[in-house]
C-alpha positions in Angstrom: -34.2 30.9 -39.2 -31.0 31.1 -40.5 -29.5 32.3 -37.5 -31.0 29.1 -35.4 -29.3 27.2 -38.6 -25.6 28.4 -38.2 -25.6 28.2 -34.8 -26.9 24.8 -34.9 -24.4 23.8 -37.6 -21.7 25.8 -35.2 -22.6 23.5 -32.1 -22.4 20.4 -34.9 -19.2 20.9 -36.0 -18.2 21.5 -32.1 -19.5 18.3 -30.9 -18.3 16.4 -33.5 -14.7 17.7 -33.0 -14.8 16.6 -29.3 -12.4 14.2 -29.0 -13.6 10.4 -28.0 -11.6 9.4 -24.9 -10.3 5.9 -25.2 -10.7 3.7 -21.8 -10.3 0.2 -21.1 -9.4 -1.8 -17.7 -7.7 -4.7 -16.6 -8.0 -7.2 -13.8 -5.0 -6.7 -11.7 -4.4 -9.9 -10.4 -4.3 -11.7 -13.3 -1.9 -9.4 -14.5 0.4 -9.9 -11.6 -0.2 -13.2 -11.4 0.8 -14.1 -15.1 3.4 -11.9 -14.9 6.9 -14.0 -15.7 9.1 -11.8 -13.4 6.6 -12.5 -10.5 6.8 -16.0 -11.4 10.5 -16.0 -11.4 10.6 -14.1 -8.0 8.3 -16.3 -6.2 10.4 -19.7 -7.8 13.2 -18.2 -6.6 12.3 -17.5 -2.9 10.3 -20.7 -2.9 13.7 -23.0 -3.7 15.2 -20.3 -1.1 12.7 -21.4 1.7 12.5 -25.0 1.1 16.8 -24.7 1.6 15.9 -22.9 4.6 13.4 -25.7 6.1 16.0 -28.3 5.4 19.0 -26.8 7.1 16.4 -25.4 10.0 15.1 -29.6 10.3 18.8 -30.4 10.2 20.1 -27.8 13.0 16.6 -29.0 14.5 17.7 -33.3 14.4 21.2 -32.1 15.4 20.0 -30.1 18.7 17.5 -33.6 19.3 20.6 -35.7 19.4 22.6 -33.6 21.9 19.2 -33.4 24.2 19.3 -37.2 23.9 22.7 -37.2 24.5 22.4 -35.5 27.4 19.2 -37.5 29.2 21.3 -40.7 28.9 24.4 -39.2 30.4 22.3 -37.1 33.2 22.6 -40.1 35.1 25.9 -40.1 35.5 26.3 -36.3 36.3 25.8 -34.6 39.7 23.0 -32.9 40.6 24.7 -29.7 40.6 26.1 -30.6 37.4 23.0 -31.6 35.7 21.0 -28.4 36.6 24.4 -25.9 34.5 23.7 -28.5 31.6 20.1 -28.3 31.4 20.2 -24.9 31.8 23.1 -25.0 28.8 21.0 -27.0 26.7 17.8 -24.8 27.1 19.9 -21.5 26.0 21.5 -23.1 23.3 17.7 -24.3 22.0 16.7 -20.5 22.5 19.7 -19.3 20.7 18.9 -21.6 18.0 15.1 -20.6 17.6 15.8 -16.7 17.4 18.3 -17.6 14.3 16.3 -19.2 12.7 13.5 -16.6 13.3 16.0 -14.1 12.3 16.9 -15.7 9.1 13.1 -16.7 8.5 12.4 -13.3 9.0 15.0 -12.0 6.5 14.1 -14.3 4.1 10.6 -12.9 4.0 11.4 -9.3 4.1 13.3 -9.7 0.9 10.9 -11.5 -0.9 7.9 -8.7 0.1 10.9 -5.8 -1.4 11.2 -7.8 -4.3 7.0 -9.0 -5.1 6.5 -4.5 -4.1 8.9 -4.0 -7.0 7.4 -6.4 -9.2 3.9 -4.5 -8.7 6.0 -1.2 -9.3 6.8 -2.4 -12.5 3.2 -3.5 -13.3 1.9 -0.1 -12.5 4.8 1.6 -14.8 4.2 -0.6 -17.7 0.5 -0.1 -17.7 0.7 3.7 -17.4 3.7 3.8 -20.1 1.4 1.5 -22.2 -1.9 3.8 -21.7 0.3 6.9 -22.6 2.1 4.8 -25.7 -1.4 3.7 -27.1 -3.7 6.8 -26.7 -6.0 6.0 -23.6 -7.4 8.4 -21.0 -7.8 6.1 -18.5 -6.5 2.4 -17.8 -9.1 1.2 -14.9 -8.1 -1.3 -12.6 -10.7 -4.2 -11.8 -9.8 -6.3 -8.1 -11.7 -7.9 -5.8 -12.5 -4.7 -4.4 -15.2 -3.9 -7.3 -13.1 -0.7 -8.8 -14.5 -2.0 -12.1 -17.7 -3.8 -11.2 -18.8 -3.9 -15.3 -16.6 -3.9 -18.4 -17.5 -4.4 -22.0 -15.2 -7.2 -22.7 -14.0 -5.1 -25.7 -12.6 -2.6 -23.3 -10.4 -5.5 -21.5 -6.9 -5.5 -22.0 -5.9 -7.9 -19.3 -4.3 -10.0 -21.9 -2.5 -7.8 -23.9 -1.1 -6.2 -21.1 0.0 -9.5 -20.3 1.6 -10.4 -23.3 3.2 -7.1 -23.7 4.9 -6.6 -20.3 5.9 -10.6 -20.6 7.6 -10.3 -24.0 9.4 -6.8 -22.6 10.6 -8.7 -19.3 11.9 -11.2 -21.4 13.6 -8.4 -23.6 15.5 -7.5 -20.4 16.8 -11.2 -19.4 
């Protein structure tokens, strides 16, 4: 009897020294998507794009008026003569349409390095703040169900949110 004792005492003070492992999750878009620096990233491209429309619609009126220009002056051309302007005027419109594909292009290839660098920086904080703070595990919920229940205890969407906002604005 005392044997069954100490060895149940033994597996007590075992179990009780097992360490608890602390896990919580967050909801990754909201994180992202609160996230100042991908705020500032996306106001930045989005003044970037709307200068891009306005000079494209300006290079746009510009090429209208010369292809006016042209129709009312056909007249007066020769045939032969007509034909090399048309043909002019439809190169130059082609020329036209792959810069500004080019540049459109561009434009979105560096917003899409900078918004994969912001998410970089999302996934470093929340592992630097798991390891800071004592968790095992820092789940991720999405759309995708990762986390399909969560004691709302063990969600630290928002103060994930409020730390990695108040250290971006410690870098500005």
């Amino acid at each position: 009897m005392k044997k069954v004792l100490g060895v149940l005492s033994f597996v007590f003070v075992l179990a009780s020294c097992q360490e608890q492992q602390k896990i919580a999750f967050v909801d990754n878009g909201e994180i992202i998507n609160a996230y100042q620096e991908k705020i500032d990233v996306e106001a930045k491209f989005k003044l970037k794009d709307e200068n891009f429309k306005k000079r494209a619609d300006s290079i746009g009126q510009a090429f209208q008026l010369e292809a006016q220009s042209f129709q009312v002056n056909a007249t007066k051309l020769s045939q032969k003569k007509q034909q090399e302007q048309y043909q002019a005027l439809g190169q130059k419109q082609q020329l036209l349409q792959q810069q500004l594909q080019r540049e459109q292009q561009v434009l979105t290839e560096a917003f899409n390095v900078e918004i994969d660098s912001v998410i970089s920086n999302v996934k470093t904080f929340v592992a630097d703040y798991g390891k800071k703070n004592g968790y095992s595990f820092i789940l991720g919920k999405n759309e995708a169900g990762s986390v399909m229940y969560g004691v709302d205890e063990n969600d630290i969407t928002q103060t994930i949110i409020d730390a990695i906002n108040a250290d971006y604005k410690g870098k500005e």
